[in-house]
NUDRENMAR-586175 format. One line per 8 residues: their letters; for each residue z, x, y of N, C-alpha, C. Coordinates in nm, 3 decimals, padded with zeros to 5 digits. Atoms other than C-alpha are relative to their C-alpha. Example, Ala and Ser with C-alpha at 12.3 -4.5 7.8 and 13.67 -1.06 7.14 Angstrom:
% NUDRENMAR-586175
AS) 00.000/00.089/-00.119/00.780/01.230/-00.450/00.000/00.090/00.120 | -00.006/-00.082/-00.119/00.714/01.367/-00.106/00.073/-00.077/00.109 $
***
This chain:
% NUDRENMAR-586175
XXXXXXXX) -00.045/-00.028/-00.136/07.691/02.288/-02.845/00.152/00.014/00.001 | -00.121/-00.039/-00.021/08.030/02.450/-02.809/00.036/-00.071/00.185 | -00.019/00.059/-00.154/08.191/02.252/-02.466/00.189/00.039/00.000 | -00.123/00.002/-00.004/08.518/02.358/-02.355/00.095/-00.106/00.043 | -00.091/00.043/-00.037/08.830/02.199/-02.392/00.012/-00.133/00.124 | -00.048/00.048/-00.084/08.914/02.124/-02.048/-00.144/-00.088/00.061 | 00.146/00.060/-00.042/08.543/01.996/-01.974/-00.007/-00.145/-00.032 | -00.033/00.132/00.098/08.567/01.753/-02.292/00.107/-00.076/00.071 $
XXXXXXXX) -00.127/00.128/00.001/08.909/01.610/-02.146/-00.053/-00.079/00.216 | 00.026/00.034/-00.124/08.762/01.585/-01.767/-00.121/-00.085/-00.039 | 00.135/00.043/00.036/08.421/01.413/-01.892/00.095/-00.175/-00.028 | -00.041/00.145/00.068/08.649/01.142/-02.130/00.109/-00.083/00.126 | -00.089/00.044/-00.072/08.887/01.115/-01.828/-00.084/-00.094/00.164 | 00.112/00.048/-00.090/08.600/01.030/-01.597/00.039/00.078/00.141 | -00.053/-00.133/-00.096/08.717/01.371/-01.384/-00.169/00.001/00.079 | 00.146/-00.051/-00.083/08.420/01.524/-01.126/-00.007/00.153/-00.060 $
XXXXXXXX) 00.038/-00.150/00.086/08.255/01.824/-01.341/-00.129/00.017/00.087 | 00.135/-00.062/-00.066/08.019/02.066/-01.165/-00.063/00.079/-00.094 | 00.071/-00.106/00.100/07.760/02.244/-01.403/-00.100/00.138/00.128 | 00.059/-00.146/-00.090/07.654/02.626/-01.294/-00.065/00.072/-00.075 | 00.097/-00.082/00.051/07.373/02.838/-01.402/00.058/00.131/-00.061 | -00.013/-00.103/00.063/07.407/03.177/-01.586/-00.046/00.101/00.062 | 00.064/-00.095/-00.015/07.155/03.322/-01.455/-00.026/00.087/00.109 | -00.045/-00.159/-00.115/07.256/03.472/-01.155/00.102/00.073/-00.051 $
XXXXXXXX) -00.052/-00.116/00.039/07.506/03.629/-01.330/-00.047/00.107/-00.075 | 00.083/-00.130/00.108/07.272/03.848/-01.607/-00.101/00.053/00.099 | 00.120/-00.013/-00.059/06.951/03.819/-01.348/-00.035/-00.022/00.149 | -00.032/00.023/-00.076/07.087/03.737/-01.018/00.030/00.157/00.102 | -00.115/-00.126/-00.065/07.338/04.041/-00.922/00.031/00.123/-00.053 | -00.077/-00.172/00.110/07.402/04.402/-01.032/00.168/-00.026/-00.006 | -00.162/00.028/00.072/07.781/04.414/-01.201/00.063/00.090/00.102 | -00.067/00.137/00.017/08.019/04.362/-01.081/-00.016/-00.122/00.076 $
XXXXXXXX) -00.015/00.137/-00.070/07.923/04.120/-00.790/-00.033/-00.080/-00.091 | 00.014/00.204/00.105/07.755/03.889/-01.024/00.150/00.005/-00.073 | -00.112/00.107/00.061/08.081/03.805/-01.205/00.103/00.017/00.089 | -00.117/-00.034/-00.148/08.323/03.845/-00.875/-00.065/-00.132/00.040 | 00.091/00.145/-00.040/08.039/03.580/-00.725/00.054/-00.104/-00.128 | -00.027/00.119/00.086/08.050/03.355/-01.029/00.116/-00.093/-00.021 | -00.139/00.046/00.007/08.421/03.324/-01.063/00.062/-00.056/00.164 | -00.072/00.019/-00.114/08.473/03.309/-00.698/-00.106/-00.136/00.009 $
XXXXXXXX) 00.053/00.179/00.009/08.202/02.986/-00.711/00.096/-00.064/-00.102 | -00.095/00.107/00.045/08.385/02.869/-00.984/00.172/-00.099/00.027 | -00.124/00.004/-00.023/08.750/02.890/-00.785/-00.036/-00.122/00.137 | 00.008/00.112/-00.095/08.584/02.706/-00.491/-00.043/-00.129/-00.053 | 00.014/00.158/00.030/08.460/02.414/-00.673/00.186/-00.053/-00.055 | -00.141/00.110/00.068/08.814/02.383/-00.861/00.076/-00.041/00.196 | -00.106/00.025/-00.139/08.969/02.440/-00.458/-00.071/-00.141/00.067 | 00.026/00.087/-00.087/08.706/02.178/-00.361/00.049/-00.160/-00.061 $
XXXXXXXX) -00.019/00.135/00.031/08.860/01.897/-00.619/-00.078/-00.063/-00.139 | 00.094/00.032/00.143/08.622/01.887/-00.932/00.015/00.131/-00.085 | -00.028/-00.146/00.086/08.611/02.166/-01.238/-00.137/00.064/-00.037 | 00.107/-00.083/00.028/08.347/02.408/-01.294/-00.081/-00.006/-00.113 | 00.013/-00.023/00.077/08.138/02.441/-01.560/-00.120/00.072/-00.070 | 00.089/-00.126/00.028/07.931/02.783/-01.634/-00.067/-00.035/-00.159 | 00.029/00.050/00.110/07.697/02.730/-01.824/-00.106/00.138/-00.130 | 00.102/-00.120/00.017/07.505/03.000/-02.079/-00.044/-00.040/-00.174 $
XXXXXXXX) -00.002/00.044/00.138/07.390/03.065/-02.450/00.068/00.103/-00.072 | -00.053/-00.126/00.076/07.563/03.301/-02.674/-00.046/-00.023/-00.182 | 00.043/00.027/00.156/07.434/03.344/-03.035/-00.063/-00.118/-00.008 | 00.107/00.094/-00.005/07.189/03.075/-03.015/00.121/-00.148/00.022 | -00.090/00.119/-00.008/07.477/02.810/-02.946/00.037/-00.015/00.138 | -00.045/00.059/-00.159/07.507/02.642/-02.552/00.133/00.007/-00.023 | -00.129/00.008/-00.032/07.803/02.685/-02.431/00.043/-00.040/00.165 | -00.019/00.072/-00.120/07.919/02.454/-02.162/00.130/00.028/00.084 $
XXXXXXXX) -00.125/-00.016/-00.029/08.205/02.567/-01.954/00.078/00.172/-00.080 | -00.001/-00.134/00.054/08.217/02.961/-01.996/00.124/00.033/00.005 | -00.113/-00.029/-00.074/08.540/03.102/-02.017/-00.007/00.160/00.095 | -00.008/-00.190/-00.086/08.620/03.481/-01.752/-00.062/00.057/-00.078 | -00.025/-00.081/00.093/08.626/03.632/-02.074/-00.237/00.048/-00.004 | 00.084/00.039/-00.015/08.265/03.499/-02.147/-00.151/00.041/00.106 | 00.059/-00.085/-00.164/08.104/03.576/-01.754/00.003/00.128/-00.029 | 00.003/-00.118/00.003/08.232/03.911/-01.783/-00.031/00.043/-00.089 $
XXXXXXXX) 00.145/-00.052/00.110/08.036/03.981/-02.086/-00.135/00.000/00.039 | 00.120/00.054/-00.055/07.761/03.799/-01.941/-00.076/00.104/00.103 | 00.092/-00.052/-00.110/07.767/04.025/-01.617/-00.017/00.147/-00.035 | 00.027/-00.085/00.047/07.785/04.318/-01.810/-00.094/00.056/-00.095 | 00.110/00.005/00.150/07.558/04.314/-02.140/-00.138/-00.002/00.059 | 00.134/-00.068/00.031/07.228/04.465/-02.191/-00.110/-00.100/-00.017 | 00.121/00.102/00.070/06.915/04.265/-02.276/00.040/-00.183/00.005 | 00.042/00.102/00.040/07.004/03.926/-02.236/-00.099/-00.111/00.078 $
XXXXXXXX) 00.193/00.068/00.016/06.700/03.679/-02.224/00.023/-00.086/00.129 | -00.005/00.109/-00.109/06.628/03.441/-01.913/-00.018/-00.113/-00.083 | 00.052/00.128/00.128/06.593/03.084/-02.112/00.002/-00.093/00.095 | 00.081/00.147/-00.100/06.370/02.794/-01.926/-00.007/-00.131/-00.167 | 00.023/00.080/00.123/06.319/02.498/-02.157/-00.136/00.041/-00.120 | 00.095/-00.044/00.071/06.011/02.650/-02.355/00.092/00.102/-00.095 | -00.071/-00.098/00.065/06.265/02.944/-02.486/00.135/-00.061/-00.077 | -00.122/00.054/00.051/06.551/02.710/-02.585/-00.042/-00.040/-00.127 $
XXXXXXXX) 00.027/-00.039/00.100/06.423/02.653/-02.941/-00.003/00.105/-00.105 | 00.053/-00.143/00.058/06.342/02.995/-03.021/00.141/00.087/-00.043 | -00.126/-00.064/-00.053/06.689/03.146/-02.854/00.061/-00.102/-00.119 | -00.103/00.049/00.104/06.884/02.878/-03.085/-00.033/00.066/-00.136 | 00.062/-00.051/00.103/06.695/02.951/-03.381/00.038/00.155/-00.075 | 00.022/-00.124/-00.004/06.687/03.309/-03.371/00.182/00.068/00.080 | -00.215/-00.031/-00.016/07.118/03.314/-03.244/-00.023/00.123/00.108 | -00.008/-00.062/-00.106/07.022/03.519/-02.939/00.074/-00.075/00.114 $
XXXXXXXX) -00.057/00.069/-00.113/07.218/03.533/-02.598/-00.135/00.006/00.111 | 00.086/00.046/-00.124/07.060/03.376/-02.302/00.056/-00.039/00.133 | -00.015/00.040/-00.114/07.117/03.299/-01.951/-00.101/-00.098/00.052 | 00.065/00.132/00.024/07.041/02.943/-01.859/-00.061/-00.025/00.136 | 00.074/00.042/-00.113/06.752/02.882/-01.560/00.045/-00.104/00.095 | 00.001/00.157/-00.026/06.761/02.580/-01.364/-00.034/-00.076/-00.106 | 00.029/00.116/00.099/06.586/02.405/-01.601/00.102/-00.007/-00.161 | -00.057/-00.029/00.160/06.749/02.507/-01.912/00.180/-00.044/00.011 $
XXXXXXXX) -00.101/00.013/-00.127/07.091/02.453/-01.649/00.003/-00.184/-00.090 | 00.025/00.136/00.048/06.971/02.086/-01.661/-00.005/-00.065/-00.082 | -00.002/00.085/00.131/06.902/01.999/-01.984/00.164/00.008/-00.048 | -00.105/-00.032/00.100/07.224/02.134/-02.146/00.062/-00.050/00.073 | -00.062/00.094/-00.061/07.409/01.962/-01.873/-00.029/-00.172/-00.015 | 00.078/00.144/00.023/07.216/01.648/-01.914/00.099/-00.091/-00.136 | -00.079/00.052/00.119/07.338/01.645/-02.258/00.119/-00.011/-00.019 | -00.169/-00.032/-00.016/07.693/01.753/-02.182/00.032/-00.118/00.040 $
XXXXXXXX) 00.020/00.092/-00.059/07.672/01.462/-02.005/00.086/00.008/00.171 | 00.041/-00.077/-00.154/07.716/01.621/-01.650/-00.080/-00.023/00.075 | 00.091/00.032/-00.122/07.536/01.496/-01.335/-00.011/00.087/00.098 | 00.066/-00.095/-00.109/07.584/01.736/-01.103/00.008/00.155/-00.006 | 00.015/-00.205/00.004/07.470/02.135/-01.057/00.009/00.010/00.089 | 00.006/-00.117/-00.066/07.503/02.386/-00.846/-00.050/00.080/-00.018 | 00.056/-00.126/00.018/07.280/02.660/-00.769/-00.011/00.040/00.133 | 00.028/-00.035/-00.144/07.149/02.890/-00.499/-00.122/-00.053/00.018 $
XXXXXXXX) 00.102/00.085/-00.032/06.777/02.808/-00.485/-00.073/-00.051/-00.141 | 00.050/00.000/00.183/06.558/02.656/-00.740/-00.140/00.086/00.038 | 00.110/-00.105/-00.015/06.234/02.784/-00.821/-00.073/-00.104/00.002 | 00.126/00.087/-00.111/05.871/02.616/-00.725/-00.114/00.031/-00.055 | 00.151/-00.043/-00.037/05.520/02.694/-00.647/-00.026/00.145/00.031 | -00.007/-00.136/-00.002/05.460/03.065/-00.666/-00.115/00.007/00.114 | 00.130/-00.027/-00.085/05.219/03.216/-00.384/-00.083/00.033/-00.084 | 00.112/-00.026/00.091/04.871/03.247/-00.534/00.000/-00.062/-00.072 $
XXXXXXXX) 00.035/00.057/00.078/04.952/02.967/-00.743/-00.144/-00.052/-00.046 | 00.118/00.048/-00.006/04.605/02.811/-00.673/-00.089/00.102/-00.087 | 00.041/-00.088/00.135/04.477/03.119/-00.909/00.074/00.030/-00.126 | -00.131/-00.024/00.038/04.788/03.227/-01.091/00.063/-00.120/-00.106 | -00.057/00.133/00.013/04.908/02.848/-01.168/00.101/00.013/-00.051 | -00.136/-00.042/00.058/05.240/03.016/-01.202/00.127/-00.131/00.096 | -00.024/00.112/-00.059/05.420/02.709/-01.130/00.189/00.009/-00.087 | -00.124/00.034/00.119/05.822/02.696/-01.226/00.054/-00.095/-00.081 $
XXXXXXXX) -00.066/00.060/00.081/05.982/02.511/-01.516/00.072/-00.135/00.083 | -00.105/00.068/-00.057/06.225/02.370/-01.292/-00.024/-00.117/00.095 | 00.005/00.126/-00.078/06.025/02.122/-01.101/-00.079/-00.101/-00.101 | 00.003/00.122/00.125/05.887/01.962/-01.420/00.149/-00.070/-00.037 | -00.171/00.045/00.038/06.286/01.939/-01.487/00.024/-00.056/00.098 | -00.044/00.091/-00.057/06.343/01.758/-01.231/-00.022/-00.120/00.019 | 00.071/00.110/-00.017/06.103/01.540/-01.254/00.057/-00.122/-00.120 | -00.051/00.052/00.091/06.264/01.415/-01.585/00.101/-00.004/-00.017 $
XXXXXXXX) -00.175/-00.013/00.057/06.639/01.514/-01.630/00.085/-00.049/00.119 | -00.072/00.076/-00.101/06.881/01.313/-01.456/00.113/00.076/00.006 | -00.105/-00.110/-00.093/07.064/01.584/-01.265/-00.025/-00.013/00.115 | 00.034/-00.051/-00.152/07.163/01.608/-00.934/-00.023/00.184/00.086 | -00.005/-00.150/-00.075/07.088/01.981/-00.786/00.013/-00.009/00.159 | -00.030/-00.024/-00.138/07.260/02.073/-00.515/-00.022/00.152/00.044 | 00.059/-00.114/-00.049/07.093/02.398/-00.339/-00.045/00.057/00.138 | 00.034/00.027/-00.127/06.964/02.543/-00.030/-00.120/00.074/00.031 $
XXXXXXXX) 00.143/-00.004/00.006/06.608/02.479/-00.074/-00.040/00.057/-00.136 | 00.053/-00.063/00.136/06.361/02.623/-00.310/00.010/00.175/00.056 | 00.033/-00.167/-00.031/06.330/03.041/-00.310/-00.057/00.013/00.109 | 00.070/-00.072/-00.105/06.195/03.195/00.042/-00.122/00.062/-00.055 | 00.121/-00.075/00.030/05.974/03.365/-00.184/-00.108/-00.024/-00.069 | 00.059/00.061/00.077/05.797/03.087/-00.321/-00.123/-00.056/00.131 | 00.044/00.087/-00.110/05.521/02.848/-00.130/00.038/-00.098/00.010 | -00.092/00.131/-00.039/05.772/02.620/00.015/-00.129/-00.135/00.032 $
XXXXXXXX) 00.103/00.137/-00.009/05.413/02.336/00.132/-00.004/-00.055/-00.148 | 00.093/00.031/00.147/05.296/02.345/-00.232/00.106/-00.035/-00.051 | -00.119/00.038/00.073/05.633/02.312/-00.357/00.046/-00.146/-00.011 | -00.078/00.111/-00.039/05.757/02.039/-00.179/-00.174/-00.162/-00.002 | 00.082/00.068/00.000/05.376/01.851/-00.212/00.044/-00.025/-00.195 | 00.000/00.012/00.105/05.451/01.909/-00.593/00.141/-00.097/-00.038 | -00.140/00.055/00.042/05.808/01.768/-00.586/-00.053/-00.165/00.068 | 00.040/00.142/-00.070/05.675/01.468/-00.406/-00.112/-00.101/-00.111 $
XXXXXXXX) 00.097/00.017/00.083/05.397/01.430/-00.678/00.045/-00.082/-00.176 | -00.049/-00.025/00.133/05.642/01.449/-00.979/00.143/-00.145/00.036 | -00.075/00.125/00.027/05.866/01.134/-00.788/00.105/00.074/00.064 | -00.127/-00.091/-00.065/06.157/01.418/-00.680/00.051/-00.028/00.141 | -00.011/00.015/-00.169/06.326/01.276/-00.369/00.116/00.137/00.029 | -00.062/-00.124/-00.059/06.420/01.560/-00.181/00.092/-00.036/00.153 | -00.118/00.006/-00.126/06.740/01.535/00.053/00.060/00.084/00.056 | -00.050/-00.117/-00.083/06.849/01.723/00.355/00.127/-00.072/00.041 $
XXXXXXXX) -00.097/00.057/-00.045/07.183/01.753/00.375/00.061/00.002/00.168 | -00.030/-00.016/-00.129/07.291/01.705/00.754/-00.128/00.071/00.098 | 00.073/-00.104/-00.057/06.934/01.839/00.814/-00.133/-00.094/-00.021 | 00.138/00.037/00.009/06.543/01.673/00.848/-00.103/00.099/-00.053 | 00.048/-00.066/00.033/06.445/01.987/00.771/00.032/00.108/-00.135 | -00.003/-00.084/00.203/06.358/02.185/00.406/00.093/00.120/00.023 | -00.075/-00.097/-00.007/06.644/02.475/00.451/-00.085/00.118/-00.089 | 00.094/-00.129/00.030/06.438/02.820/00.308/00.066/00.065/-00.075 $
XXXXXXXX) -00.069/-00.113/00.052/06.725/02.996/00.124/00.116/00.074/00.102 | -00.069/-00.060/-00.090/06.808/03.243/00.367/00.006/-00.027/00.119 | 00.024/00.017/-00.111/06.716/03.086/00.626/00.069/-00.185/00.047 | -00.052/00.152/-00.044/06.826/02.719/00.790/-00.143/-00.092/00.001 | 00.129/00.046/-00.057/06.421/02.641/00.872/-00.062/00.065/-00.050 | 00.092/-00.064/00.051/06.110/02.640/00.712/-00.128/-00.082/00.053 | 00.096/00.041/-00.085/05.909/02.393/00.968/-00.044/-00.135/-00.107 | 00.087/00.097/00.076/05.865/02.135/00.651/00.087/-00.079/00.019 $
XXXXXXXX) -00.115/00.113/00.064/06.035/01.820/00.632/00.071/-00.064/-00.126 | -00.061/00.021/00.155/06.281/01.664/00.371/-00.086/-00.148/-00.008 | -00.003/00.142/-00.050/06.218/01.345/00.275/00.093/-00.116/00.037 | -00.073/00.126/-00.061/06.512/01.181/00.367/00.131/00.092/00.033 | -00.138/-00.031/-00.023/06.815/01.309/00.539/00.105/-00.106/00.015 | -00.158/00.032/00.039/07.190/01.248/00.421/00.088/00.066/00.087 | -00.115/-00.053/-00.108/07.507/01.303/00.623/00.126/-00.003/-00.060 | -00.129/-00.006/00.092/07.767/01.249/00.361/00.020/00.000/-00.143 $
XXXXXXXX) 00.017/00.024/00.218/07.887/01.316/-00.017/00.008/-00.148/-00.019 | 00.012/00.176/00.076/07.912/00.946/-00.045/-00.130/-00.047/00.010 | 00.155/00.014/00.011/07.576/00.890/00.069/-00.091/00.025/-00.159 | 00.098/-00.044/00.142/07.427/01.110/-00.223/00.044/-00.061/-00.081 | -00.099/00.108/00.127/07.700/00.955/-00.441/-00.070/-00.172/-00.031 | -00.025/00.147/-00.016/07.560/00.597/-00.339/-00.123/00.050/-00.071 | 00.116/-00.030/00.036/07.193/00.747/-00.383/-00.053/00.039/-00.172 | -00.068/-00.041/00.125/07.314/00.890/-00.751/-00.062/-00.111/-00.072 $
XXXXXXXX) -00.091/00.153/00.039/07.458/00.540/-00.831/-00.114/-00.083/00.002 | 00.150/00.114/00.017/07.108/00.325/-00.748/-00.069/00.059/-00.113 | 00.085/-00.118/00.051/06.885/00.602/-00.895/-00.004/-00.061/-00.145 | -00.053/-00.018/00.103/07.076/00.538/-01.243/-00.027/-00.136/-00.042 | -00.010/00.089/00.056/07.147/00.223/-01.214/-00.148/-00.078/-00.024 | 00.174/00.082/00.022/06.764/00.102/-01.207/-00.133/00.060/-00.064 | 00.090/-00.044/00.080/06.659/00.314/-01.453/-00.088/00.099/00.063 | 00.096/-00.078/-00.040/06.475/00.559/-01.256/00.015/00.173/-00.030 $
XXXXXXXX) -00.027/-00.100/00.058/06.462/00.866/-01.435/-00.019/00.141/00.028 | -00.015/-00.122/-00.089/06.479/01.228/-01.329/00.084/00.045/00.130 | -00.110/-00.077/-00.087/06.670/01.446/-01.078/-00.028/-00.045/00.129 | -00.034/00.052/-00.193/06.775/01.398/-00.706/00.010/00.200/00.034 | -00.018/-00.146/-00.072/06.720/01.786/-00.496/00.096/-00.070/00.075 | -00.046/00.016/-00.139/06.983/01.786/-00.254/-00.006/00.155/00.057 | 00.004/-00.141/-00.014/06.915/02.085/-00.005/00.056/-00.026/00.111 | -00.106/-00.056/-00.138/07.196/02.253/00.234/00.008/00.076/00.043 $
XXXXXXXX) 00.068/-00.099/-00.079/07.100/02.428/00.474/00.127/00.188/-00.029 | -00.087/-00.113/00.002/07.277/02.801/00.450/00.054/-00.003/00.143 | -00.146/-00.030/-00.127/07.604/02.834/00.720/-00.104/00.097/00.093 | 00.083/-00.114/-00.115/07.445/02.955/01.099/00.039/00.135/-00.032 | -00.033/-00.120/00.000/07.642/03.278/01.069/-00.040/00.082/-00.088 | 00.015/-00.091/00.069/07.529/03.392/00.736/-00.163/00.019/-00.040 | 00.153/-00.005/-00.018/07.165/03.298/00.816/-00.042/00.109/00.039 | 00.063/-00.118/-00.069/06.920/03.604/00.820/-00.097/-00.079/00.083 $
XXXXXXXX) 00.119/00.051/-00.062/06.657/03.623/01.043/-00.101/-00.015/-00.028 | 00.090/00.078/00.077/06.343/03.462/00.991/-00.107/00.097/-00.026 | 00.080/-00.076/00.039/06.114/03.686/01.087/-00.049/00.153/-00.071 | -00.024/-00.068/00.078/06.273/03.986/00.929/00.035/-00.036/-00.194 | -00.021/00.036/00.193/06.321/03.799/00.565/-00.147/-00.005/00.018 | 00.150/-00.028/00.063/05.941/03.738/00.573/-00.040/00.111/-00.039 | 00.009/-00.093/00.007/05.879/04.042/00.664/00.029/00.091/-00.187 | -00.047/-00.038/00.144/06.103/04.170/00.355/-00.110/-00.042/-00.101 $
XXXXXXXX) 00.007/00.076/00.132/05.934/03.890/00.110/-00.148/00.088/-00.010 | 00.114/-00.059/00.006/05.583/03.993/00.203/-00.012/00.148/-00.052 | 00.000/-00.159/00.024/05.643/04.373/00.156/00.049/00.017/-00.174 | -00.053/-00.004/00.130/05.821/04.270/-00.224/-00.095/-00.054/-00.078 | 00.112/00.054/00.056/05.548/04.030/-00.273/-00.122/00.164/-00.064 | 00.101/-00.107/00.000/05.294/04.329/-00.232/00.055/00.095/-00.112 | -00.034/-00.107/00.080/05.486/04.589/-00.445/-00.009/-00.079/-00.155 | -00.014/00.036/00.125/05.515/04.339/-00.701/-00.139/-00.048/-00.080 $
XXXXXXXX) 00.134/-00.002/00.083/05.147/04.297/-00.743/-00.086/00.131/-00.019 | 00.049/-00.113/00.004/05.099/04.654/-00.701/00.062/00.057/-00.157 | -00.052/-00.054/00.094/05.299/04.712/-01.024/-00.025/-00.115/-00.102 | 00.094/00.057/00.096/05.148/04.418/-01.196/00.117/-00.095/-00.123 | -00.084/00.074/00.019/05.460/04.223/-01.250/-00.026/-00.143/-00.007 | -00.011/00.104/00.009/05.461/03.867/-01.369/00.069/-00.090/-00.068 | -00.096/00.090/00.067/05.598/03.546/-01.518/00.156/-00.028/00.060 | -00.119/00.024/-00.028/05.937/03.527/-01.548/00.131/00.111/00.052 $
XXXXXXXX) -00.021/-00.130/-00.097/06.005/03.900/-01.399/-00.013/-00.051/00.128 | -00.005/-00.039/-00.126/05.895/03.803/-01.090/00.083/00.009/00.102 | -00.102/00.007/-00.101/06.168/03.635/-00.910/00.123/00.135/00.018 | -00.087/-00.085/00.000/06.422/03.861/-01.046/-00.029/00.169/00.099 | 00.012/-00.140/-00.062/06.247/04.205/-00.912/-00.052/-00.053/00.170 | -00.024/00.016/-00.145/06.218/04.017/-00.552/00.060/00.030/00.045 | -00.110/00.007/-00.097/06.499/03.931/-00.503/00.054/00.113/-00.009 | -00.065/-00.119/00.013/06.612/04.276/-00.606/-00.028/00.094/00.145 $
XXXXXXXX) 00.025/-00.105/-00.107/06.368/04.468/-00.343/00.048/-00.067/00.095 | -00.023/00.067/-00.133/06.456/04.210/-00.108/00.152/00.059/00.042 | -00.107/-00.003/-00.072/06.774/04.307/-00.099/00.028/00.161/00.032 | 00.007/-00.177/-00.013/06.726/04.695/-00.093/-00.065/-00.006/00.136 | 00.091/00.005/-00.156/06.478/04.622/00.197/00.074/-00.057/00.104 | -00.123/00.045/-00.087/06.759/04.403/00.354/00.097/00.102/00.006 | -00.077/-00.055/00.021/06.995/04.659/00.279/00.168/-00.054/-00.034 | -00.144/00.087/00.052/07.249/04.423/00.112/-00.023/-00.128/00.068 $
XXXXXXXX) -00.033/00.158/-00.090/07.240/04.138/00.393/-00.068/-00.085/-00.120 | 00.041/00.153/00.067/07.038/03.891/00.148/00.088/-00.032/-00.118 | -00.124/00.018/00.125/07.282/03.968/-00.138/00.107/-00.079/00.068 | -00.099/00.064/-00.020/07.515/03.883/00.069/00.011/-00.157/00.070 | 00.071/00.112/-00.060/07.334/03.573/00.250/00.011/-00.065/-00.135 | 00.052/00.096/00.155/07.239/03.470/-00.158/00.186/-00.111/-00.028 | -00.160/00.051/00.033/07.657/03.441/-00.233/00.038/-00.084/00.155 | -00.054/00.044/-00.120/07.764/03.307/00.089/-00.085/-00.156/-00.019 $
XXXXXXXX) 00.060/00.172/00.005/07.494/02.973/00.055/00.009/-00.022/-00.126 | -00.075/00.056/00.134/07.609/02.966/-00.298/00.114/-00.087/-00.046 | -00.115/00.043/-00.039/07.945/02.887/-00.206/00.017/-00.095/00.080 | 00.042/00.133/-00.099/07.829/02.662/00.048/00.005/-00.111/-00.085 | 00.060/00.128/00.041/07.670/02.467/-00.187/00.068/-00.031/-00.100 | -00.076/00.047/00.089/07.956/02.441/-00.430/00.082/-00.052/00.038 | -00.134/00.108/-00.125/08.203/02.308/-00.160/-00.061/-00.135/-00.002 | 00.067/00.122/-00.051/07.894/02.018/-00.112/00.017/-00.054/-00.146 $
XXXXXXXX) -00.031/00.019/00.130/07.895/02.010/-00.483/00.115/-00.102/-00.087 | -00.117/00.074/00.063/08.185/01.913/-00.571/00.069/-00.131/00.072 | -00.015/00.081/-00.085/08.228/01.691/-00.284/-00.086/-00.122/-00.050 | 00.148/00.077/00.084/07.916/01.485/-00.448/00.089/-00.018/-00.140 | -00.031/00.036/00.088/08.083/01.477/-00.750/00.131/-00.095/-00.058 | -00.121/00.065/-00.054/08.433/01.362/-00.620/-00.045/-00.150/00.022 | 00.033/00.103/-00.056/08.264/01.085/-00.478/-00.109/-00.127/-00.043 | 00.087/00.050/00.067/08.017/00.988/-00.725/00.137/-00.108/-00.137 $
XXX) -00.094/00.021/00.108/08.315/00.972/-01.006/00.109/-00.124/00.067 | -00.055/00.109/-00.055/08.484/00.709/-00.723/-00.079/-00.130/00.037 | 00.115/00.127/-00.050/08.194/00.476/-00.691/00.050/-00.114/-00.122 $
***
């Protein structure tokens, strides 16, 4: 594991480090927003008080704390692989680049020894799971890796009930930040409840801090709701998901394609607004981020 520098000296210094996914930059965003987005999350966590730390694989070697240089390869380059924890073996092995999931996010942070992420949503319970049993990576990872994810919610285009019955199943306490209710992505409301609403980064910080200290193992969700103004509307994002859903079983798309060619039509069918809804509660949730991490590193 290659870890940069400034990561290593914030870690030994007992600094607040935020870990960030990859994979909206290769599988997220067409170029250049994904690396304009990435860097501009990474400038708000440093503006919010903690240091960034992008996370990806290059030549089968993690690399914790990407540098520009790095990203902008990332948001440019051809072929590289999505990597969930099942592919992280293979990808080392075999010295391929990868872009790191949630789950894959988690582990390599885990080990970095990094508590808290940032992402936009995680992933879940797929519709049709109940045939399908296309179920994501990322809520087994939570169930085990002691990360905090800070997000806002799981995917819109997942089955938020089944999700949140599964995260409940696996031990995952799920926290609304300033909110009782599961935030949707794009949306503020999804009619489900959290299980416990929080009102401050010290709160989660305190919540962190027990969690750890009593041995109780696996991740904390925290979900924040996306900003009123950059909220779409509800019944036009369904609308969208349903109509992406459909094309995407009309073309016989699955696995680990799926999300990616959603969120793509989704945003052609939005005509940009969800792209720009996706970055906007990204940024959200790296301001909360780092705020959580500020406050964890003062306990």
């Amino acid at each position: 594991m290659k870890i940069n520098p400034e990561i290593i000296n914030a870690l030994k210094e007992n600094k607040p480090v935020v870990a960030l996914e990859s994979t909206i930059i290769s599988h997220g965003m067409p170029y250049p927003k994904n690396v304009e987005t990435a860097l501009k999350v990474e400038k708000t966590i440093r503006d919010s008080g903690a240091i960034p730390a992008t996370i990806g694989i290059i030549d089968g070697e993690p690399i914790v704390g990407m540098t520009p240089e790095e990203i902008e390869e990332f948001g440019k380059r051809k072929g590289i692989l999505k990597a969930s924890r099942l592919d992280l073996p293979v990808i080392y092995a075999k010295k391929l680049w990868a872009a790191t999931t949630v789950a894959a996010t988690m582990i390599i942070a885990a080990q970095a020894g990094i508590e808290v992420f940032v992402t936009g949503g995680i992933g879940g319970v797929h519709r049709g799971a109940n045939e399908t049993m296309d179920i994501s990576a990322d809520l087994q990872e939570l169930a085990k890796t002691n990360v905090t994810v800070i997000c806002a919610g799981a995917k819109a285009i997942l089955d938020l009930p089944l999700t949140m019955e599964y995260l409940e199943t696996m031990g995952v306490p799920v926290l609304g930040y300033q909110t009782e209710e599961l935030p949707a992505f794009y949306t503020r409301e999804s009619g489900l409840k959290v299980n416990y609403r929080v009102d401050s980064p010290k709160e989660i910080a305190l919540i962190m801090k027990e969690k750890k200290a009593n041995n109780l193992n696996g991740g904390i969700l925290v979900t924040n709701p996306i900003p009123k103004e950059y909220a779409l509307d509800k019944s036009a994002i369904d609308f969208a998901i349903e109509k992406a859903l459909a094309e995407a079983n009309k073309q016989g798309i699955k696995g680990k394609a799926v999300t990616p060619f959603l969120l793509k039509t989704i945003v052609e069918l939005t005509d940009g607004e969800s792209l720009e809804s996706n970055i906007k509660l990204v940024l959200n949730n790296a301001v909360l981020g780092a705020k959580i991490a500020k406050e964890y590193k003062e306990l």
